[in-house]
C-alpha positions as CSV (number, residue, x, y, z in Angstrom):
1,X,36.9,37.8,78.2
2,X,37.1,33.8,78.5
3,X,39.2,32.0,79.5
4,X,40.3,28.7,77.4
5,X,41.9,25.4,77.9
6,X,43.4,23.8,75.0
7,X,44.3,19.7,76.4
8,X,46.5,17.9,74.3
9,X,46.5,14.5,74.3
10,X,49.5,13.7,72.4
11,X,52.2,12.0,74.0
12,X,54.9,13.0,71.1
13,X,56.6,17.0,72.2
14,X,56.5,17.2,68.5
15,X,52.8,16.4,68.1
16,X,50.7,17.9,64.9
17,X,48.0,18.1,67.3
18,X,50.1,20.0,69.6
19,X,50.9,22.2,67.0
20,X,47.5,23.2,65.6
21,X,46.4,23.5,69.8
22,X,48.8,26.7,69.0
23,X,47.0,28.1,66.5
24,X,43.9,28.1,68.5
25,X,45.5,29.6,71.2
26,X,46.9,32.3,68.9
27,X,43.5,32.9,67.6
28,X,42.0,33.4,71.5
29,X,44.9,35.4,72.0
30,X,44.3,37.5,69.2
31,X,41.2,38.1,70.1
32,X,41.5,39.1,74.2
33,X,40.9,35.9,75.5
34,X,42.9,34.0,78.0
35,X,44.2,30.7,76.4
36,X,46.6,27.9,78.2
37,X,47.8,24.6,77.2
38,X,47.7,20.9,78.9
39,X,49.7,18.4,77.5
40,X,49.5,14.7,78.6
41,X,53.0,14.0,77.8
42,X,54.4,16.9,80.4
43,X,51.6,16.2,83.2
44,X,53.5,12.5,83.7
45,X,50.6,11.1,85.6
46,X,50.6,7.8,86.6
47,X,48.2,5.3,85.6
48,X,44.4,6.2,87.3
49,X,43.5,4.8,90.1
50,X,42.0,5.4,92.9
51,X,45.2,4.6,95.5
52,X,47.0,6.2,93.7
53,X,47.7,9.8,95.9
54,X,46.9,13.4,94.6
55,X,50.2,15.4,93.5
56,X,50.6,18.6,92.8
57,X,50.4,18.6,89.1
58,X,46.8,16.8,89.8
59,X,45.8,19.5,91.3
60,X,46.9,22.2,88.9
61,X,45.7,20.6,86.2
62,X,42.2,20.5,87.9
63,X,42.2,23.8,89.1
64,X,43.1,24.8,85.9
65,X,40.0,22.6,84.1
66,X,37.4,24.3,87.0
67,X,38.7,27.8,85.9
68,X,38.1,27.5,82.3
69,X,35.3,29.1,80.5
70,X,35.4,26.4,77.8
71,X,37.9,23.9,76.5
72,X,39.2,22.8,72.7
73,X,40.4,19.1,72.9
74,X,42.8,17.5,70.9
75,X,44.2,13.9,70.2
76,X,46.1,12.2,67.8
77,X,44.2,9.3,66.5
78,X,45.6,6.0,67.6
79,X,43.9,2.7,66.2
80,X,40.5,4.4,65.6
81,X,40.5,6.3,68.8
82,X,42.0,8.4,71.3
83,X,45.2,8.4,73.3
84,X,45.4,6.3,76.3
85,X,47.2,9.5,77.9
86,X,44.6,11.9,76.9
87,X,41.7,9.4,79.0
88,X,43.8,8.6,81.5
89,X,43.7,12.4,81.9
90,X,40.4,12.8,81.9
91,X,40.0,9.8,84.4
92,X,41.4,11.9,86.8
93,X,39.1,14.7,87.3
94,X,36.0,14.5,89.1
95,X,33.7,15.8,86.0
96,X,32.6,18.9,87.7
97,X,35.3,21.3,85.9
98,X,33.5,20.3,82.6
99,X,29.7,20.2,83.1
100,X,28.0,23.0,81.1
101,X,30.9,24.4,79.6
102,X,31.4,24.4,75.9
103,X,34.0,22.4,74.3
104,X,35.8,22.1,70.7
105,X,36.6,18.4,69.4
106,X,40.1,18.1,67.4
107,X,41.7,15.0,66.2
108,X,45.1,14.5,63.8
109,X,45.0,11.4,61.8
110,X,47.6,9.8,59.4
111,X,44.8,8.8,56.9
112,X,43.2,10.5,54.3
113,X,39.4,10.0,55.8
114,X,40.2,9.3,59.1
115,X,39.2,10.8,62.5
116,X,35.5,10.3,62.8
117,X,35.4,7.6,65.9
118,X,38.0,8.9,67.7
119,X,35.6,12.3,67.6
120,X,32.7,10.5,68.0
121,X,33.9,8.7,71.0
122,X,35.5,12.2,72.5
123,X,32.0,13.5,72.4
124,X,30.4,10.8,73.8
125,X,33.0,11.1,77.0
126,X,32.0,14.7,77.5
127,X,28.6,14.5,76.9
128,X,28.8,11.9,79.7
129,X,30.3,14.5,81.7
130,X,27.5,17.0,81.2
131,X,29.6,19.2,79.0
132,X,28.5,21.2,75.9
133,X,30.1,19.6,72.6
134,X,29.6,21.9,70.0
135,X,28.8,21.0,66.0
136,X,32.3,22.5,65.0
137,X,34.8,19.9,65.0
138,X,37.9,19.1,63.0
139,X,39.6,16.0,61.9
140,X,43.1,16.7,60.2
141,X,44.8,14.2,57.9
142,X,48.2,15.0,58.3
143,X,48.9,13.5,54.6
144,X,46.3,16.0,53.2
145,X,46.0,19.3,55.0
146,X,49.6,19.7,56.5
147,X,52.0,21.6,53.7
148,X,55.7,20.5,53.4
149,X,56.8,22.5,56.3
150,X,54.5,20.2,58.4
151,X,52.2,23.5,59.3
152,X,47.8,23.4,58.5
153,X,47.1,24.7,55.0
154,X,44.9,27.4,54.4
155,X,41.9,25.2,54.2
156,X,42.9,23.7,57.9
157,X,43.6,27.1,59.6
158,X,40.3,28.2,57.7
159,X,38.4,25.1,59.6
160,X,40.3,26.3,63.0
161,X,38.9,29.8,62.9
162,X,35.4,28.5,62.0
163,X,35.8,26.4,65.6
164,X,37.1,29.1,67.4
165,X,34.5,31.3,66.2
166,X,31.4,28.0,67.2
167,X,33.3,28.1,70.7
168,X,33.4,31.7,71.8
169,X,29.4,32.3,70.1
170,X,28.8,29.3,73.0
171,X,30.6,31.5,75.3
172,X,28.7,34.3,75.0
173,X,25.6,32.8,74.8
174,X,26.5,31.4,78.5
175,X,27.5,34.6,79.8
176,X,24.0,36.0,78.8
């Protein structure tokens, strides 16, 4: 079975993104798999640099990157992009905990249409870091597919399933 890390790169505890980063991890669950949860807003990490000395939750957090099978990213969009946190983040890691591994691309907007750049520019980070975006992706306008509880529709959790499904047949075909 894999094992999956969902990172959230919302800094709001109350986060859509967070909240759909569950239902992916339900779905894993579900299905056997090992699935844990990084959130940028509990890590509390200081602004990268490179003086800027290695704490514990640093390590964790890349232990727990070079451990995982494959990953399912998420972040909020913020001015056409992603979160500061969720780079600042990624800053921190030396790259070697993603390269060749598979990863899922999620992003919450507010708009209706929203969501494309700040995947497109998610995939372009990992594909720098030699990681394995795959085709599935999913952009959620929180003013269409969010009901009035504030949970994904059925055409959202649909979409989720269809990513979990593109991220565990990458998986398997690694583990061949």
């Amino acid at each position: 079975m894999a094992t999956i890390v969902l990172i959230n790169g919302s800094m709001n505890p109350e986060s859509t993104t967070k909240r759909t980063l569950h239902l992916f991890a339900n779905h894993f669950q579900n299905q056997g798999h090992e699935a844990s949860l990084i959130c940028v807003q509990e890590s509390n990490l200081p602004l990268f640099s490179f003086t800027v000395p290695q704490t514990e939750t640093m390590r964790n957090i890349a232990e727990q990157i070079k451990a995982a099978d494959a990953f399912v990213v998420g972040s909020p969009e913020y001015h056409g992009g992603y979160t500061g946190a969720l780079k600042n983040l990624l800053d921190y890691q030396d790259g070697s905990g993603f390269k060749g591994k598979p990863i899922a691309l999620l992003t919450v907007t507010g708009g209706l249409k929203s969501g494309t750049l700040t995947l497109l520019s998610l995939r372009q980070i990992f594909r720098t870091l030699h990681a394995h975006v795959i085709p599935e992706e999913l952009a959620i306008s929180s003013k269409h597919e969010l009901d009035h509880k504030g949970q994904l529709n059925e055409e959202g959790q649909v979409r989720v399933k269809g990513m979990v499904d593109g991220l565990l047949r990458e998986c398997n075909c690694r583990s061949l």
